[in-house]
KOLMARKOL-118746 format. One record per residue (C-alpha): x, y, z; residue in one letter. Coordinates in Angstrom, 2 decimals. Layout:
! residues N
<atom><u>X</u><v>Y</v><w>Z</w><residu>a</residu></atom>
...
END
This chain:
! residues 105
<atom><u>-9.26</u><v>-6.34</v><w>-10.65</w><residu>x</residu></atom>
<atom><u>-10.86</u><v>-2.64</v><w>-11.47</w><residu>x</residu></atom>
<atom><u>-13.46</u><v>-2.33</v><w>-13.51</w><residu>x</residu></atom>
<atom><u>-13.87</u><v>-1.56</v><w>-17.16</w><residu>x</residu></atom>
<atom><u>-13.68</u><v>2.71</v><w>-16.19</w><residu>x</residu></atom>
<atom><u>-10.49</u><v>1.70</v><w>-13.47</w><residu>x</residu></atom>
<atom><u>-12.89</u><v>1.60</v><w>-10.27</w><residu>x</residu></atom>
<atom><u>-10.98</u><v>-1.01</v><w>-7.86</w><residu>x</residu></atom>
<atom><u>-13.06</u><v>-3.43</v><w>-5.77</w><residu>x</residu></atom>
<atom><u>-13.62</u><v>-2.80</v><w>-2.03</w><residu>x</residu></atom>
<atom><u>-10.79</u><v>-5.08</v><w>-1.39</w><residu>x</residu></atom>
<atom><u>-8.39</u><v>-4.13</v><w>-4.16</w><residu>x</residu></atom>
<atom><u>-8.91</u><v>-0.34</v><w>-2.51</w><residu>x</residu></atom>
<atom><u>-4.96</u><v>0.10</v><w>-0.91</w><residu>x</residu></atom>
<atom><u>-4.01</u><v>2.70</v><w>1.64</w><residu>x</residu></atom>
<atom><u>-0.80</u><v>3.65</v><w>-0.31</w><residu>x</residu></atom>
<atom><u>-2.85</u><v>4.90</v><w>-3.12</w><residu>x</residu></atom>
<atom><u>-6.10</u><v>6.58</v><w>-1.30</w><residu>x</residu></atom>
<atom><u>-3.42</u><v>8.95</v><w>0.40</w><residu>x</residu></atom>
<atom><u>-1.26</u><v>9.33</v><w>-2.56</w><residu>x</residu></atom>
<atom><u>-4.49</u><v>10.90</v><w>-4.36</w><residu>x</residu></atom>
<atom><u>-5.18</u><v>12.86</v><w>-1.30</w><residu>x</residu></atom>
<atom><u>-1.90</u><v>14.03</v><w>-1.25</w><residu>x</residu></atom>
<atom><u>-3.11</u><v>16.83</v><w>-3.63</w><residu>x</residu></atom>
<atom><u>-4.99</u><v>20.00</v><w>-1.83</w><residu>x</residu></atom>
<atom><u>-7.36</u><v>20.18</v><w>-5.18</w><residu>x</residu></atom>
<atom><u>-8.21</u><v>16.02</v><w>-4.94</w><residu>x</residu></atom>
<atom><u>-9.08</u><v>15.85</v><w>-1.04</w><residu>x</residu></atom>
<atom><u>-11.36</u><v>19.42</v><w>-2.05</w><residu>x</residu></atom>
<atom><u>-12.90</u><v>17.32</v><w>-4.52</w><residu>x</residu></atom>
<atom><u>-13.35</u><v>14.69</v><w>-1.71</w><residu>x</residu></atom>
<atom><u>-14.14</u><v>17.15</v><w>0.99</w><residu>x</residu></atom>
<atom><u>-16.86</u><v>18.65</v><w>-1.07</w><residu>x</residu></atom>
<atom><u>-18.54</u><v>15.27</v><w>-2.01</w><residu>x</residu></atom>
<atom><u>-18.25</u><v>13.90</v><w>1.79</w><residu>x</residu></atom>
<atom><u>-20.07</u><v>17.26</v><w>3.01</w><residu>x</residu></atom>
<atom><u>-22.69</u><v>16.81</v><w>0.67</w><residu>x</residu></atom>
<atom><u>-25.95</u><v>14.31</v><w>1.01</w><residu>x</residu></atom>
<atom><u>-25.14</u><v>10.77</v><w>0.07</w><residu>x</residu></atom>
<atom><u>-25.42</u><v>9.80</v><w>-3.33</w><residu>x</residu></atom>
<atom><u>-24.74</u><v>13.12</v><w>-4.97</w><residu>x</residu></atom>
<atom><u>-23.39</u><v>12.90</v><w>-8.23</w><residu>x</residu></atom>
<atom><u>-21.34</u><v>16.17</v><w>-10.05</w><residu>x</residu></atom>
<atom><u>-20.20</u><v>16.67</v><w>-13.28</w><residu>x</residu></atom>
<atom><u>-16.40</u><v>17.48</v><w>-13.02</w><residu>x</residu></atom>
<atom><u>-16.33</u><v>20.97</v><w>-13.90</w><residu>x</residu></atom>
<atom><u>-18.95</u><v>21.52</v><w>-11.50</w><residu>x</residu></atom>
<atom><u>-15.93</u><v>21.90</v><w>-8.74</w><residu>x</residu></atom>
<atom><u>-14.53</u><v>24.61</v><w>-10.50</w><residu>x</residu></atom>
<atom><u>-10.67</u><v>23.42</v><w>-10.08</w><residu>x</residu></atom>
<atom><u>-8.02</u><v>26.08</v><w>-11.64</w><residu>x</residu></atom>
<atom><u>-6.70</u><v>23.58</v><w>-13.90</w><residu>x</residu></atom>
<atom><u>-6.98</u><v>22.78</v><w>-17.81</w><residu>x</residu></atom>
<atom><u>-9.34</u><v>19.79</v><w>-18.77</w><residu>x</residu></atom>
<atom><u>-6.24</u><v>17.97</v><w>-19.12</w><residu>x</residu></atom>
<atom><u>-5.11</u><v>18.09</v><w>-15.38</w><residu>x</residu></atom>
<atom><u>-8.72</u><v>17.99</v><w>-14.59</w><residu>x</residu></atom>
<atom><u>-9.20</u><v>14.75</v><w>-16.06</w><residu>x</residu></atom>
<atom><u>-5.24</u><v>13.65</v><w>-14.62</w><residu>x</residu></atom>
<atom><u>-6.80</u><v>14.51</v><w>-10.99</w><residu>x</residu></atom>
<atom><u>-10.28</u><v>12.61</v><w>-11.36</w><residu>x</residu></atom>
<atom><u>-8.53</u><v>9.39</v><w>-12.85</w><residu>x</residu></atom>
<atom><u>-6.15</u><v>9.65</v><w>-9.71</w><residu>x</residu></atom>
<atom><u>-9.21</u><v>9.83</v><w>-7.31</w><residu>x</residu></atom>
<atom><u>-11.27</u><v>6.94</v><w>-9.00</w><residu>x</residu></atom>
<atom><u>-8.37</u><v>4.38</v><w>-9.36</w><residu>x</residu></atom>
<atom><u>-7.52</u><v>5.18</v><w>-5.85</w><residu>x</residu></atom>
<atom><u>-11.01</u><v>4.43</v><w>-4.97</w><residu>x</residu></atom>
<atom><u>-12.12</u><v>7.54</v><w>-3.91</w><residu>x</residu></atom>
<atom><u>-14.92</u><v>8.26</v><w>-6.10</w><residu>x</residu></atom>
<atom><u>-17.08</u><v>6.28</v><w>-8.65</w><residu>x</residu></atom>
<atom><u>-17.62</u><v>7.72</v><w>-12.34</w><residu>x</residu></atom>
<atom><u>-20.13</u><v>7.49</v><w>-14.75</w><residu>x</residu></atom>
<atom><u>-20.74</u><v>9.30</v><w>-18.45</w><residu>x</residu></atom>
<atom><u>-23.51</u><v>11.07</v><w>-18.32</w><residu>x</residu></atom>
<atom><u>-23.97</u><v>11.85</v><w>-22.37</w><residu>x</residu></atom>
<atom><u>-20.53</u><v>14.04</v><w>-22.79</w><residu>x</residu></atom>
<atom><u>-19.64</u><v>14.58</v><w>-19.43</w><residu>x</residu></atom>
<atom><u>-18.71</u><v>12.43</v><w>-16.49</w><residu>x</residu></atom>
<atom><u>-20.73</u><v>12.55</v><w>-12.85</w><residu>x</residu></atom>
<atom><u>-18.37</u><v>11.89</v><w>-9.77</w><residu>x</residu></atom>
<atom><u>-19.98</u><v>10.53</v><w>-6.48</w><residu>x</residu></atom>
<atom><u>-17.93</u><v>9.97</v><w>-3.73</w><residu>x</residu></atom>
<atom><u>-17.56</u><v>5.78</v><w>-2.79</w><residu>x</residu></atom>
<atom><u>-18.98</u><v>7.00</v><w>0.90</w><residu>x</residu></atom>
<atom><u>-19.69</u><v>3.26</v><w>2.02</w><residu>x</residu></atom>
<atom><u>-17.26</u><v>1.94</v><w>0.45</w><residu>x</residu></atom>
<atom><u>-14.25</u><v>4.24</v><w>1.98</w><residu>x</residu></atom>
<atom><u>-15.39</u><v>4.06</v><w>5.60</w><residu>x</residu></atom>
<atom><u>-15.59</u><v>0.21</v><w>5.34</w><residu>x</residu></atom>
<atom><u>-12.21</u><v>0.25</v><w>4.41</w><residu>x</residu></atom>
<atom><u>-10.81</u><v>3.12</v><w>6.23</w><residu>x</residu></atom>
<atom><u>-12.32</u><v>3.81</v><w>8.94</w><residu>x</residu></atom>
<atom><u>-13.21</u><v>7.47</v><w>9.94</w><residu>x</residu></atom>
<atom><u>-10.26</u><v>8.61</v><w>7.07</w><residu>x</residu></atom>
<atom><u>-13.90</u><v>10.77</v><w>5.41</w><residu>x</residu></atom>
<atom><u>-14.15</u><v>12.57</v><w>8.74</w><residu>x</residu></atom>
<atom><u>-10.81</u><v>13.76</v><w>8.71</w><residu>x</residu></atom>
<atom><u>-10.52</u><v>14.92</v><w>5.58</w><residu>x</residu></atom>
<atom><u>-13.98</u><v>16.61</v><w>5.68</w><residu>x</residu></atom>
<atom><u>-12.73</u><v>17.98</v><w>9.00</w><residu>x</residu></atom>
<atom><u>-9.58</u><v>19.58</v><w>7.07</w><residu>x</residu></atom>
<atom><u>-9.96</u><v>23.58</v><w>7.35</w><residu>x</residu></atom>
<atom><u>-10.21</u><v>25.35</v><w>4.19</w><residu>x</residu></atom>
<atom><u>-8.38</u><v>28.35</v><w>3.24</w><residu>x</residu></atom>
END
């Protein structure tokens, strides 16, 4: 069962879902930007600069954490995303190192 905030357990983390969210070209950047960065950093959702109103900003980042992808925590009036590193490549296997691999445009 997720979490208060909609994080899903390791186990409750589904395949269907992960690539649904990564589906989107602006959710795996998201991803791709977290995964190439040291583990444990955290960013504050506008930090990744997405053309999108807060609305679909916020739409995206739900997708991402109930898929699994990233954790979330408020940080006074804003929300820091960190990518779920371990907990993705437990699961999935080397899925990280292909979408960090992904050229961008």
């Amino acid at each position: 069962m997720p979490d208060d905030e909609g994080h899903p357990a390791i186990e409750e983390m589904k395949l269907g879902p992960v690539l649904a969210a990564l589906a989107d070209p602006l959710r795996r950047r998201v991803v791709r930007e977290l995964a190439s960065a040291p583990d444990g950093t955290a960013r504050t959702c506008s930090s990744f600069e997405l053309p999108v109103s807060k609305a679909t900003l916020t739409h995206h980042f739900r997708a991402l954490r109930e898929a699994g992808l990233i954790q979330q925590v408020s940080r006074g009036n804003s929300r820091m995303a960190s990518l779920r590193r371990a907990d993705i490549e437990q699961r999935f296997p080397g899925l990280l190192d292909i979408v960090a691999s992904e050229p961008t445009d």
